[in-house]
MINU-863070 format. One record per atom (N, C-alpha, C, O, CB): atom name; residue number from 0; x, y, z. Coordinates in Angstrom, 2 decimals, m for minus. Glycine has a CB too. Example, Ala and Ser with C-alpha at 12.3 -4.5 7.8 and 13.67 -1.06 7.14 Angstrom:
% residues 2
N,0,13.19,m5.69,7.80
CA,0,12.30,m4.50,7.80
C,0,13.20,m3.30,7.80
O,0,14.24,m3.32,8.46
CB,0,11.31,m4.47,9.05
N,1,12.85,m2.25,7.08
CA,1,13.67,m1.06,7.14
C,1,12.90,0.03,7.87
O,1,13.41,1.14,8.04
CB,1,14.08,m0.60,5.72
This chain:
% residues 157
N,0,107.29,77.39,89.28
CA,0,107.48,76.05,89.82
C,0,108.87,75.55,89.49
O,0,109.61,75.89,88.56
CB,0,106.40,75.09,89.28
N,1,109.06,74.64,90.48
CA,1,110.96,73.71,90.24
C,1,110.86,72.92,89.95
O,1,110.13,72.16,90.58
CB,1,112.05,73.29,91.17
N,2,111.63,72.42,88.59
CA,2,111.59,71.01,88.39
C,2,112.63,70.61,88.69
O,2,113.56,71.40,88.75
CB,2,111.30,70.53,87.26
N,3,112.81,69.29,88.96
CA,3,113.90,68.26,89.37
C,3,115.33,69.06,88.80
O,3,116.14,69.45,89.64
CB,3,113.60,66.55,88.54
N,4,115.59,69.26,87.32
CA,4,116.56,69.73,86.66
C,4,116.68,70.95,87.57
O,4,117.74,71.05,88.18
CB,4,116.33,69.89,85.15
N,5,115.93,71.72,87.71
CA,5,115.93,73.39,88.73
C,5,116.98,72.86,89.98
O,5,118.03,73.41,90.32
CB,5,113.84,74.00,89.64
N,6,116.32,71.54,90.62
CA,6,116.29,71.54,92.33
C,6,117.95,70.94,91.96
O,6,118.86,71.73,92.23
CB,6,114.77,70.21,93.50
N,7,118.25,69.95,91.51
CA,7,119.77,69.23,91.50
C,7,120.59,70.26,91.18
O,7,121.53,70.40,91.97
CB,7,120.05,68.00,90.41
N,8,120.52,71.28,89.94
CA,8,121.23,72.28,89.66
C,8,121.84,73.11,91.07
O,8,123.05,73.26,91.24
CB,8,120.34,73.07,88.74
N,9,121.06,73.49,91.78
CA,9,120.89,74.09,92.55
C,9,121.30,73.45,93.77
O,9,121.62,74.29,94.61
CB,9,119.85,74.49,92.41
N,10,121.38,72.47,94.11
CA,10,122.33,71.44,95.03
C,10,123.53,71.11,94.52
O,10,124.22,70.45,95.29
CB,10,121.74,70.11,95.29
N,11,124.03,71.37,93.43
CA,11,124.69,70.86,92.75
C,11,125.79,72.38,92.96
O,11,127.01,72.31,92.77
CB,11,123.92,70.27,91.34
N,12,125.17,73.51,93.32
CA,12,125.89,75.08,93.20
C,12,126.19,75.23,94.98
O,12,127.09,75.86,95.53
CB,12,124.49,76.65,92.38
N,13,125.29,74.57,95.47
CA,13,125.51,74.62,96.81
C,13,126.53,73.75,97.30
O,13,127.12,74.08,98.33
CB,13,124.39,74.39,97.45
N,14,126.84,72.65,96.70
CA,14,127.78,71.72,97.29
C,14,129.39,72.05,96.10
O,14,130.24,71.22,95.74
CB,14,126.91,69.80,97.21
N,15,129.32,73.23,95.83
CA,15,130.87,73.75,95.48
C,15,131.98,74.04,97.19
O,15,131.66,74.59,98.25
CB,15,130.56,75.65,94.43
N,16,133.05,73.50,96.83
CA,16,134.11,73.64,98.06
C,16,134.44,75.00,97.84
O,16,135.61,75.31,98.10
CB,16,135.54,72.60,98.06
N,17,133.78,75.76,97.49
CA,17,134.62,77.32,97.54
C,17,133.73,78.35,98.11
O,17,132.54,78.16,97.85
CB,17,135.09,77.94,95.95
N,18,134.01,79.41,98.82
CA,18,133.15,80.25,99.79
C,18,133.59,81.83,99.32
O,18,134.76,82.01,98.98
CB,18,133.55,79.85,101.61
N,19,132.84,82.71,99.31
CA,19,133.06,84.20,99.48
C,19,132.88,84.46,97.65
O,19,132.04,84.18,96.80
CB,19,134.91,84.70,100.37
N,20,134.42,85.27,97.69
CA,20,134.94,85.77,96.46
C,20,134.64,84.92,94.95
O,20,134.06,85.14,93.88
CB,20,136.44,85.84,96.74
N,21,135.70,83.49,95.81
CA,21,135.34,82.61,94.57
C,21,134.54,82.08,94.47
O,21,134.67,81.50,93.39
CB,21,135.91,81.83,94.23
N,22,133.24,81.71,95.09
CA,22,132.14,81.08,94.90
C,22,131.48,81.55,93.82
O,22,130.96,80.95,92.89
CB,22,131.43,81.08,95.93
N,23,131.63,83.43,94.20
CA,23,130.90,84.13,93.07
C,23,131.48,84.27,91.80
O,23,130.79,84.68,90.86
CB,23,130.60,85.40,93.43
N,24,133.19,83.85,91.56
CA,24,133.29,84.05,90.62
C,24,133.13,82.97,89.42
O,24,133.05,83.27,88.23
CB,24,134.17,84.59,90.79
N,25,133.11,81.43,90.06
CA,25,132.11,80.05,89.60
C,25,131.16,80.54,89.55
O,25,131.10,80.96,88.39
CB,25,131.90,78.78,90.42
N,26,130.21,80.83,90.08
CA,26,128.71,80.37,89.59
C,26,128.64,81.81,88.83
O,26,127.72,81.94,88.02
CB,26,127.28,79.98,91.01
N,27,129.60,82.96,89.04
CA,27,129.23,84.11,87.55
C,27,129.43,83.82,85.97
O,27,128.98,84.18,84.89
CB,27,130.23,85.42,87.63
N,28,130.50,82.83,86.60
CA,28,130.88,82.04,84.92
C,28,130.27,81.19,84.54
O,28,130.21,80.89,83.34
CB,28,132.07,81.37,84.64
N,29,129.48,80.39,85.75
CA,29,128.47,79.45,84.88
C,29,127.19,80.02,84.57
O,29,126.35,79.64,83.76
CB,29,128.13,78.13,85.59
N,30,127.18,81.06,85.41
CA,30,125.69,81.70,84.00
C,30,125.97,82.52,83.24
O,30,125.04,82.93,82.56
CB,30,124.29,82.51,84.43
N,31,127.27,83.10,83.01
CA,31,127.67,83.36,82.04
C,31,127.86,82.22,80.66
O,31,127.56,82.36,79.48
CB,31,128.64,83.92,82.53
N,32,128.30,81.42,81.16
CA,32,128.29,80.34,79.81
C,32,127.09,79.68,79.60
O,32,126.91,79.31,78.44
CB,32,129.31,79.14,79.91
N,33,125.91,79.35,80.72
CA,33,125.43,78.98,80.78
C,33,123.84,79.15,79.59
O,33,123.72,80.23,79.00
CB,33,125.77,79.08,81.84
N,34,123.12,78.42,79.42
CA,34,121.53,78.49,78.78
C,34,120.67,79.29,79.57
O,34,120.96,79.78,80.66
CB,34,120.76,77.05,78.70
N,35,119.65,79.39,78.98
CA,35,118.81,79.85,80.21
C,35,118.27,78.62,81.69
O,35,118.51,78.77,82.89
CB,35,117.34,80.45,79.37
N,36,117.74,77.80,81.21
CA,36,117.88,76.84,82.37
C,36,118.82,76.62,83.49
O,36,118.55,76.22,84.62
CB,36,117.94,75.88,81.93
N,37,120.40,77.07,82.80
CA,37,121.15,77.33,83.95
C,37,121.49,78.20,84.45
O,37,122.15,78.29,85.49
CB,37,121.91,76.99,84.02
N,38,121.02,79.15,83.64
CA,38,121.16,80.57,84.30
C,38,120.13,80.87,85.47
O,38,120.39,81.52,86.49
CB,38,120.93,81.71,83.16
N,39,119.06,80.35,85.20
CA,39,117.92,80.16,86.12
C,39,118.38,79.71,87.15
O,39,118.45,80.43,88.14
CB,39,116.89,79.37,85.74
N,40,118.82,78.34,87.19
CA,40,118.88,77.59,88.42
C,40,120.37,78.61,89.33
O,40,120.43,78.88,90.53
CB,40,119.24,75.55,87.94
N,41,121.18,78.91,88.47
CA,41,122.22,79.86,89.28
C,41,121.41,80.99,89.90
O,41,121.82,81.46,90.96
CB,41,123.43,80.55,88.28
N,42,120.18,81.53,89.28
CA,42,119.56,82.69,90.09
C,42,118.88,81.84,91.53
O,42,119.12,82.00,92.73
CB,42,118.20,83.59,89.00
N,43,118.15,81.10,90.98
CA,43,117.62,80.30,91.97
C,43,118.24,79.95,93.50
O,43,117.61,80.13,94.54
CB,43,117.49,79.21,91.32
N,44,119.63,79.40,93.40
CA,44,120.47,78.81,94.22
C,44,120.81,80.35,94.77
O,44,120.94,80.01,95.94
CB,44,121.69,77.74,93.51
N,45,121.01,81.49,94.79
CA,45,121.82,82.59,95.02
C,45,121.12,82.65,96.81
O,45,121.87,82.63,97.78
CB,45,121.51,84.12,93.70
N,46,119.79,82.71,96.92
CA,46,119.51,83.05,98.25
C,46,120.22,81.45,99.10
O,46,120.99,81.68,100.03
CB,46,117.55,83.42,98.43
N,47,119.97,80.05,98.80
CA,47,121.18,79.38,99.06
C,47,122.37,79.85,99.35
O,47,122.71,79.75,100.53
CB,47,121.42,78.77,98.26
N,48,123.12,80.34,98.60
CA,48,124.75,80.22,98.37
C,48,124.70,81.44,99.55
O,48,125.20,81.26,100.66
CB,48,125.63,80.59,96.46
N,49,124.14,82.50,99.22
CA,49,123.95,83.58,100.81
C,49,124.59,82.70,101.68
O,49,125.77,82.58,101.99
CB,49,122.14,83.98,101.55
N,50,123.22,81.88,102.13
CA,50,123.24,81.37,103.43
C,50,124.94,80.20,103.49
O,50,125.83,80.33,104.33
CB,50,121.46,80.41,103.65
N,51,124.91,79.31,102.49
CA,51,125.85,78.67,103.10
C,51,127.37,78.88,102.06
O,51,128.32,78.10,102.13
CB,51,125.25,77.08,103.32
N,52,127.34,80.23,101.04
CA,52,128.42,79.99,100.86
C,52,129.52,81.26,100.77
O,52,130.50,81.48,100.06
CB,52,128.29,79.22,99.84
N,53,128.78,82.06,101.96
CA,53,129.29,83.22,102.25
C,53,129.19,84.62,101.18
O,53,129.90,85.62,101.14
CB,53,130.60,82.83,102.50
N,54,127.89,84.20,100.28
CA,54,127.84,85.14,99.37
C,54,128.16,86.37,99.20
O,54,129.03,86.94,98.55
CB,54,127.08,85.20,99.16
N,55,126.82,86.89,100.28
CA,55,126.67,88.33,100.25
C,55,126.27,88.74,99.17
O,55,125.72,88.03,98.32
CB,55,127.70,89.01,100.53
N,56,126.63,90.61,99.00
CA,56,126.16,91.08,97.48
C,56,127.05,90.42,96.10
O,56,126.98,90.92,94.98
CB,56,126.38,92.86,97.42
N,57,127.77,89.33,96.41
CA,57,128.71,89.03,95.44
C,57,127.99,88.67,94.06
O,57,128.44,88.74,92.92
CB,57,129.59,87.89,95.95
N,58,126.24,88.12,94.69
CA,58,125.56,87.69,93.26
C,58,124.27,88.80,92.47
O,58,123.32,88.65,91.71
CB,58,124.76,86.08,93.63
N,59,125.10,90.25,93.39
CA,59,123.80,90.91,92.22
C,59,124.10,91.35,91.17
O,59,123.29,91.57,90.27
CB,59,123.00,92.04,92.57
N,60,125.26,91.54,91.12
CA,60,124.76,91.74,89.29
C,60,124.47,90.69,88.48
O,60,124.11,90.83,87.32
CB,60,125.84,92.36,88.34
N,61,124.68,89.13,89.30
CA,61,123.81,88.56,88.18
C,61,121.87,88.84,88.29
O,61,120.94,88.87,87.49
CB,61,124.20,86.77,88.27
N,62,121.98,88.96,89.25
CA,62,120.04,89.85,89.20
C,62,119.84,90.45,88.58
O,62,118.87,90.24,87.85
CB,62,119.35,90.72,90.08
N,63,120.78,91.88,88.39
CA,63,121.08,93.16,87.65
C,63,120.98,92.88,86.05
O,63,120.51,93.47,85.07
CB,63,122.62,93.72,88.06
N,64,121.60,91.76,86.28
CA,64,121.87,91.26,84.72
C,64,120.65,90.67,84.41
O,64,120.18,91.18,83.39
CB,64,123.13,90.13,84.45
N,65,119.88,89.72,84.93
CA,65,118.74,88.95,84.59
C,65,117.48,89.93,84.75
O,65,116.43,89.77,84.14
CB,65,118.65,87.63,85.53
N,66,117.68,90.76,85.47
CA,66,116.60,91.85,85.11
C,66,116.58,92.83,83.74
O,66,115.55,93.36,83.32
CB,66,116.66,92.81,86.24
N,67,117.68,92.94,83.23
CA,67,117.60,92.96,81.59
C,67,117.51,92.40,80.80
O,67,118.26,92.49,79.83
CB,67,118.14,93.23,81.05
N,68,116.67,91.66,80.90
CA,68,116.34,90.54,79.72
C,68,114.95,90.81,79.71
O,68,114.34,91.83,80.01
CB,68,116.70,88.79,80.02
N,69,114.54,89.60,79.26
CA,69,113.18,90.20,78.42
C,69,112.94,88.48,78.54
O,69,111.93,88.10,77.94
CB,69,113.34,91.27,76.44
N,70,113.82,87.33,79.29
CA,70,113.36,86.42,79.57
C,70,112.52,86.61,80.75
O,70,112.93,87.13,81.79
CB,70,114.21,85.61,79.59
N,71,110.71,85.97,80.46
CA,71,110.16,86.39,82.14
C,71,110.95,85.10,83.13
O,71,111.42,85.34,84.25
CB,71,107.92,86.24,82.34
N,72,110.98,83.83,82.52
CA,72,112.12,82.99,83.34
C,72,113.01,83.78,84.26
O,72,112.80,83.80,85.47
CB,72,113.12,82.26,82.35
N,73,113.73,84.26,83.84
CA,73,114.88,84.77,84.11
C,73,114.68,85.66,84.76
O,73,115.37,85.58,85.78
CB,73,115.58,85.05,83.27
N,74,113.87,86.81,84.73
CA,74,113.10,87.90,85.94
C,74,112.36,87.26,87.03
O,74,112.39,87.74,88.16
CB,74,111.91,88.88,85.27
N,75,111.55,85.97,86.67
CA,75,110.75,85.65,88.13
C,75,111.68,85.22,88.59
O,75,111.28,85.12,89.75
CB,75,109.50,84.68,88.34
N,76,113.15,84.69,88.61
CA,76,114.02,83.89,89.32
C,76,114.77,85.25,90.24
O,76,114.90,85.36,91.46
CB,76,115.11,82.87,88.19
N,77,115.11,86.06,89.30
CA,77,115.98,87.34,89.90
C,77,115.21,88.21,91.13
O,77,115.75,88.76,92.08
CB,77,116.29,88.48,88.56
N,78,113.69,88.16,90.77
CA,78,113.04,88.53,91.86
C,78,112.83,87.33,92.97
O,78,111.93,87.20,93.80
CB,78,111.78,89.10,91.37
N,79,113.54,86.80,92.81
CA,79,113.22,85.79,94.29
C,79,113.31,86.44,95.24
O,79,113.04,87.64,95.21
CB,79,114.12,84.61,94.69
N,80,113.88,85.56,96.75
CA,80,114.52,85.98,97.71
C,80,115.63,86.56,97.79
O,80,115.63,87.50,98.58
CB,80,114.59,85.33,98.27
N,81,116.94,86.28,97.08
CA,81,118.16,86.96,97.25
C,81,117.72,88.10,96.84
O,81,117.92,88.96,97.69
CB,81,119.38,86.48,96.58
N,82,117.19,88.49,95.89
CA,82,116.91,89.73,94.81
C,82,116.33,91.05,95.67
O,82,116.67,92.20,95.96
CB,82,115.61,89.22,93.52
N,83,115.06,89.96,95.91
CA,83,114.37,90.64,97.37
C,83,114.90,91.47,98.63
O,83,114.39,92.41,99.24
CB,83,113.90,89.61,98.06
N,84,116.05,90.81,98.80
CA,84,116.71,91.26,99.75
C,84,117.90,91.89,99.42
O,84,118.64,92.23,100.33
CB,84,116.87,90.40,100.55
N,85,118.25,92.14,98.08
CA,85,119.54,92.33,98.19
C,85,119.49,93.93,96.79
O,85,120.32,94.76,96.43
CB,85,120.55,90.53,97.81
N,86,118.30,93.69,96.48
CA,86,118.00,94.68,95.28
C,86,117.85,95.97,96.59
O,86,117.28,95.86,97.68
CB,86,116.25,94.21,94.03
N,87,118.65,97.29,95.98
CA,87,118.01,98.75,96.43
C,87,116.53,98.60,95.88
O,87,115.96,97.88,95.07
CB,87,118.86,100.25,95.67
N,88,116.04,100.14,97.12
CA,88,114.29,100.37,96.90
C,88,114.50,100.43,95.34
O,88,114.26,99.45,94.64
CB,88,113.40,102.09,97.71
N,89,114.94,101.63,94.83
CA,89,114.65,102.01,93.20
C,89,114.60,100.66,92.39
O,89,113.65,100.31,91.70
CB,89,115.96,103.03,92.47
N,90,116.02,99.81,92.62
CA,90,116.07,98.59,91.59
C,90,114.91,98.07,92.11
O,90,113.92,98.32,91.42
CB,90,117.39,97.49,91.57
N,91,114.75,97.51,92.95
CA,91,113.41,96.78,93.03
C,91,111.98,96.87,92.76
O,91,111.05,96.13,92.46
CB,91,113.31,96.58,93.90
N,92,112.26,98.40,93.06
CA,92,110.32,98.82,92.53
C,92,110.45,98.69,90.58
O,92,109.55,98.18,89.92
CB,92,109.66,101.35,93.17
N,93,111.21,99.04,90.21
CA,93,111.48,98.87,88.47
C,93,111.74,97.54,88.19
O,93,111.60,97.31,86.98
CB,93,112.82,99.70,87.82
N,94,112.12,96.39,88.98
CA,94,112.21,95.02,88.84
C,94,110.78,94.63,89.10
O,94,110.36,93.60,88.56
CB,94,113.28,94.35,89.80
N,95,109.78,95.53,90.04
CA,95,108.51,94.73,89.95
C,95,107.51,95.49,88.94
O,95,106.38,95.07,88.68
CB,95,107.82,94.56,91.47
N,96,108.11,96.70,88.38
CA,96,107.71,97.15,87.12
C,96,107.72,96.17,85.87
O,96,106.76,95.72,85.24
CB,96,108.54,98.24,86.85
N,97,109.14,95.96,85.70
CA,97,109.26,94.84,84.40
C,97,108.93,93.73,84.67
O,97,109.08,93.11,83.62
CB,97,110.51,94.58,83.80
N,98,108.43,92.78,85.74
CA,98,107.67,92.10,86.12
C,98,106.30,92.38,85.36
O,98,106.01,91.59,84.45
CB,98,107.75,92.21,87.40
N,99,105.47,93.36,85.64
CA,99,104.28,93.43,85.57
C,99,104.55,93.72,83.93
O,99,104.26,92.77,83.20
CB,99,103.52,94.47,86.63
N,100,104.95,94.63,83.45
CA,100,105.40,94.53,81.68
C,100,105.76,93.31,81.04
O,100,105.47,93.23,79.84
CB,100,106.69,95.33,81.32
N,101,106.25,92.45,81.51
CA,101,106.60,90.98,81.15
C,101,105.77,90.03,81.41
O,101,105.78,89.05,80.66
CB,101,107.67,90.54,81.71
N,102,104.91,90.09,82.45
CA,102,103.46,89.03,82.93
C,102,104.23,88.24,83.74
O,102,103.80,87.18,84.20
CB,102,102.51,87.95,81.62
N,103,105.23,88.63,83.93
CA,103,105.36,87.40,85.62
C,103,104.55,87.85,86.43
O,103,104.45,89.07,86.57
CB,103,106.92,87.31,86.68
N,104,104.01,87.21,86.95
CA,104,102.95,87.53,87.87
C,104,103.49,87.65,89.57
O,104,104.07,86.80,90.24
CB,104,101.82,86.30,87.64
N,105,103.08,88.96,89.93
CA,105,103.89,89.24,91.14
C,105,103.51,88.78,92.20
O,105,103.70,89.55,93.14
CB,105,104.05,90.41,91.41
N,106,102.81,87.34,92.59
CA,106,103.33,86.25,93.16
C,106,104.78,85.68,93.63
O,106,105.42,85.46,94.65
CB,106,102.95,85.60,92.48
N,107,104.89,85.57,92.24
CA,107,106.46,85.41,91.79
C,107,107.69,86.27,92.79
O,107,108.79,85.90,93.22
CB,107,106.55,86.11,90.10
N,108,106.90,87.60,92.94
CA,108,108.08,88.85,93.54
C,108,108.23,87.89,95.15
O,108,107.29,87.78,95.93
CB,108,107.15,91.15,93.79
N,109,109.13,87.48,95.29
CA,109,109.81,87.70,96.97
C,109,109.29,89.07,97.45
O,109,109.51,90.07,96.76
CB,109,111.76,87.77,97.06
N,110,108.38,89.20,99.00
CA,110,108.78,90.10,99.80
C,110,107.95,91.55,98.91
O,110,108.13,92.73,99.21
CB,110,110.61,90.00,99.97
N,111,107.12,91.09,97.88
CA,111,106.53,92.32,97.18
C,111,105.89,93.33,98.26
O,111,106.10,94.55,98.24
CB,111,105.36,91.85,96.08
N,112,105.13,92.71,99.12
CA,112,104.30,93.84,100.10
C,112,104.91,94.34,101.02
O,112,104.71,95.46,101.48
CB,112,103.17,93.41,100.81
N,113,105.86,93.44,101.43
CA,113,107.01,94.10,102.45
C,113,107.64,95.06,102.06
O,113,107.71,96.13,102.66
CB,113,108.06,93.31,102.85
N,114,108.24,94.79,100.89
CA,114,108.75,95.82,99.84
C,114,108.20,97.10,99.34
O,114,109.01,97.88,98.84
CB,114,108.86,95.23,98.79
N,115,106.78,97.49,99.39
CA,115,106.10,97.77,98.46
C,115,106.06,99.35,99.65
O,115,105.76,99.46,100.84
CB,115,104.69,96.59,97.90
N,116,106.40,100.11,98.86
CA,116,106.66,101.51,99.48
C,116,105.77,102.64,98.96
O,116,104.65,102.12,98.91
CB,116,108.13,101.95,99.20
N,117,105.61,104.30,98.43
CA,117,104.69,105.04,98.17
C,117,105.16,104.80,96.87
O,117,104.52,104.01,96.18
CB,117,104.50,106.35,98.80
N,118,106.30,105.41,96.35
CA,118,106.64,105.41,95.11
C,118,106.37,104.41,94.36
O,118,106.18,104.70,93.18
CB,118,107.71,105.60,95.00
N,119,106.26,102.87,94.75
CA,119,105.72,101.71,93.94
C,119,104.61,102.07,93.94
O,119,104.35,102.62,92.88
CB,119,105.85,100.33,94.34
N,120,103.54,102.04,94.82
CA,120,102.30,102.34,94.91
C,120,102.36,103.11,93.48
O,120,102.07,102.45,92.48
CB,120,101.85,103.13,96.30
N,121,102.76,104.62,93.30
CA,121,102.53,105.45,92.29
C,121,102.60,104.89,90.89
O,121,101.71,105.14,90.08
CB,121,103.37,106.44,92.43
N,122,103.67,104.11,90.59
CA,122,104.21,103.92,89.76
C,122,103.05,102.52,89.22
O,122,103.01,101.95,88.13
CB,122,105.77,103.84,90.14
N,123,102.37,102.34,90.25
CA,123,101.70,100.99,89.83
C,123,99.95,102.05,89.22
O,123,99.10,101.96,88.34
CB,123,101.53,99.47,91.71
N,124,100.16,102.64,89.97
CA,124,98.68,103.75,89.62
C,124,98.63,104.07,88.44
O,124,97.69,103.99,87.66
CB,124,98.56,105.22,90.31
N,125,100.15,104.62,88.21
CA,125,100.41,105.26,87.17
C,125,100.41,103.74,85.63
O,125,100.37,104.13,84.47
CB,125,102.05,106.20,87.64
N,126,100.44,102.67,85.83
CA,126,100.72,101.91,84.94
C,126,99.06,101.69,84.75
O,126,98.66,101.90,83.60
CB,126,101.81,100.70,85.32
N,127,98.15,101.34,85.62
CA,127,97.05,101.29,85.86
C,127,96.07,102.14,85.14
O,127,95.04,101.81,84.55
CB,127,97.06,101.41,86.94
N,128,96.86,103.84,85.41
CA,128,96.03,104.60,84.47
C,128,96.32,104.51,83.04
O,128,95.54,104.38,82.10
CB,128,96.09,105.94,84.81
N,129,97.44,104.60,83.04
CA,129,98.09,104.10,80.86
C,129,97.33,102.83,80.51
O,129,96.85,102.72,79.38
CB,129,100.37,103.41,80.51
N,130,97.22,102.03,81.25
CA,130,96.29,100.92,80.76
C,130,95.06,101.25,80.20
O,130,94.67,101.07,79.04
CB,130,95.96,100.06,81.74
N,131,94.23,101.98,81.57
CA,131,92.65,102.17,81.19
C,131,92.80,103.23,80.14
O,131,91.89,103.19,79.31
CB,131,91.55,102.70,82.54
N,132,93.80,104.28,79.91
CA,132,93.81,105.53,78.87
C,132,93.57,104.29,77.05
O,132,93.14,104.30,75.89
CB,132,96.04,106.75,79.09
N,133,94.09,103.63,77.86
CA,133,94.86,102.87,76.19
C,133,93.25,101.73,76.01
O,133,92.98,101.17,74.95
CB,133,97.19,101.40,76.55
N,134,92.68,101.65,76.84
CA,134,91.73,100.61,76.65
C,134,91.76,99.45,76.70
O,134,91.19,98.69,75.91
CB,134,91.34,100.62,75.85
N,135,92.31,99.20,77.47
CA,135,93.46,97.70,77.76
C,135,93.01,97.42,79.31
O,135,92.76,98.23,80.20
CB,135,95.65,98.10,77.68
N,136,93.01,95.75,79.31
CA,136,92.44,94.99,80.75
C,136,93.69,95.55,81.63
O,136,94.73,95.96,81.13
CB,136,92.30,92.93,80.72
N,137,93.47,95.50,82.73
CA,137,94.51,95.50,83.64
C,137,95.27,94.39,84.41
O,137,94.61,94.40,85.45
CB,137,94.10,96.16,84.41
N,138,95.91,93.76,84.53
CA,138,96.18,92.52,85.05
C,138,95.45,92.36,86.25
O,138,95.20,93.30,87.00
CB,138,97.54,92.32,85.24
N,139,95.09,91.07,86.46
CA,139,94.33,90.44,87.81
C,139,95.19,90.66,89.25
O,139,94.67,90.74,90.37
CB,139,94.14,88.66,87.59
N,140,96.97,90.75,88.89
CA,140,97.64,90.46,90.20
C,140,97.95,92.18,90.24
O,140,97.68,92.48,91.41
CB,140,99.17,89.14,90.19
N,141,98.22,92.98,89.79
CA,141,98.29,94.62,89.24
C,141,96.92,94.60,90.19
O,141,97.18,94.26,91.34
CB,141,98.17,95.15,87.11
N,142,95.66,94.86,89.97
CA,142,94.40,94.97,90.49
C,142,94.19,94.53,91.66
O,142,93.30,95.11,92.27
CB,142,93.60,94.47,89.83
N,143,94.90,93.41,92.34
CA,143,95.21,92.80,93.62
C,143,95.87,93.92,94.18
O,143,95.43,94.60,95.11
CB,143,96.07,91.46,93.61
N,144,97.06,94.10,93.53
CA,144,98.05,94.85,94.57
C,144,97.47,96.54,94.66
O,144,97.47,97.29,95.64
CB,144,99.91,94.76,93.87
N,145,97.20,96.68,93.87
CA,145,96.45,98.28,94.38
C,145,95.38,98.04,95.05
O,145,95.25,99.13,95.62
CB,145,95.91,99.34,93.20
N,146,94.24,97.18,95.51
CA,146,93.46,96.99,96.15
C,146,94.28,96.39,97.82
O,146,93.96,96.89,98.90
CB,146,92.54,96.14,95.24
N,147,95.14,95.46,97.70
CA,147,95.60,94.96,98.89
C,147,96.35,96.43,99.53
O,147,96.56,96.41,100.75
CB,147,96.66,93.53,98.61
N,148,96.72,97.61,98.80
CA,148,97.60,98.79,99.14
C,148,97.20,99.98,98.77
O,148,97.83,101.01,98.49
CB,148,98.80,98.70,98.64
N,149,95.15,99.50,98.81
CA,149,94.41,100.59,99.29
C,149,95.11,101.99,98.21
O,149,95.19,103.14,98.64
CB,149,94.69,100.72,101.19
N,150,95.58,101.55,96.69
CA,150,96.29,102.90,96.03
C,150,94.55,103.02,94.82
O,150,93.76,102.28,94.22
CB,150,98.55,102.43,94.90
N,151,94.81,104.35,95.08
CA,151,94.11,105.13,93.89
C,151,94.58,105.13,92.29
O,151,95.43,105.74,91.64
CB,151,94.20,106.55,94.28
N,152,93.58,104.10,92.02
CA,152,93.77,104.47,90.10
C,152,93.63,105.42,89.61
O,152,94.09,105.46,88.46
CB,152,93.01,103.96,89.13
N,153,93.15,106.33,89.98
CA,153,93.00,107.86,89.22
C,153,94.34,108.40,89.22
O,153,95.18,108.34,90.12
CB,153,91.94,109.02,90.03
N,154,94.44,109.17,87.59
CA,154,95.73,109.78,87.67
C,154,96.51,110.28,88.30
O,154,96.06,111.17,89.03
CB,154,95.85,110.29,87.27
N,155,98.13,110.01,88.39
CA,155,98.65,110.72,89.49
C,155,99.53,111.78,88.95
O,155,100.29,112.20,89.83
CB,155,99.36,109.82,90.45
N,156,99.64,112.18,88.15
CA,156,100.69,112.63,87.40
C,156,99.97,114.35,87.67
O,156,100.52,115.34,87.19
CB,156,100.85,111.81,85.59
């Protein structure tokens, strides 16, 4: 969810006078200096700034970057829409990996089913079976998505 602080931030990145190159190299420095709250709202604003500030791929490595963390904040934001669209298959199926390792709940994922190819499928089977090996619940949205994509929990390996 957005709170007020999220939504102004984020109007606040959109209404910069600068387009392309330098747009990205402002808002890389402000989540670089930035907290997590503003690092958030800079992930947030990115499918924005696309549209009106000539982005392009100029903002994935801050995705790249927020997908190494171990903030789930900071991963459900990177998996948005820009992320969605702008992450390769591999980065993305391992972005909705550490998703599911972190408990953002893949709701959260932009574009997950659209996205969602054989190799995710596997890789979700495969997390599915280490779960039940280990004796451990399986997540509710994990259990969704192999049921909505018709994948087999039995080992795949």
């Amino acid at each position: 969810a957005w709170s007020v602080d999220d939504a102004v931030r984020v109007l606040l990145l959109a209404a910069l006078p600068v387009r392309g190159a330098a747009l990205a190299a402002v808002v890389s420095r402000l989540y670089r200096i930035g907290g997590g709250p503003e690092r958030r709202a800079v992930l947030r604003s990115l499918s924005l700034l696309e549209a009106v500030g000539d982005l392009g791929d100029l903002g994935l490595p801050l995705v790249e970057d927020a997908l190494r963390c171990n903030d789930p904040r900071l991963i459900a934001a990177a998996v948005g829409p820009y992320g969605a669209r702008r992450l390769g298959a591999h980065a993305f199926r391992q972005a909705v990996l550490k998703c599911v390792f972190v408990g953002v709940p893949l709701d959260l994922v932009s574009a997950v089913d659209e996205r969602a190819d054989a190799e995710l499928d596997r890789m979700m089977a495969d997390f599915a079976a280490e779960r039940r090996a280990a004796g451990r619940a399986l997540p509710p949205d994990v259990a969704a998505y192999l049921h909505t994509h018709r994948v087999s929990t039995e080992a795949t390996a």
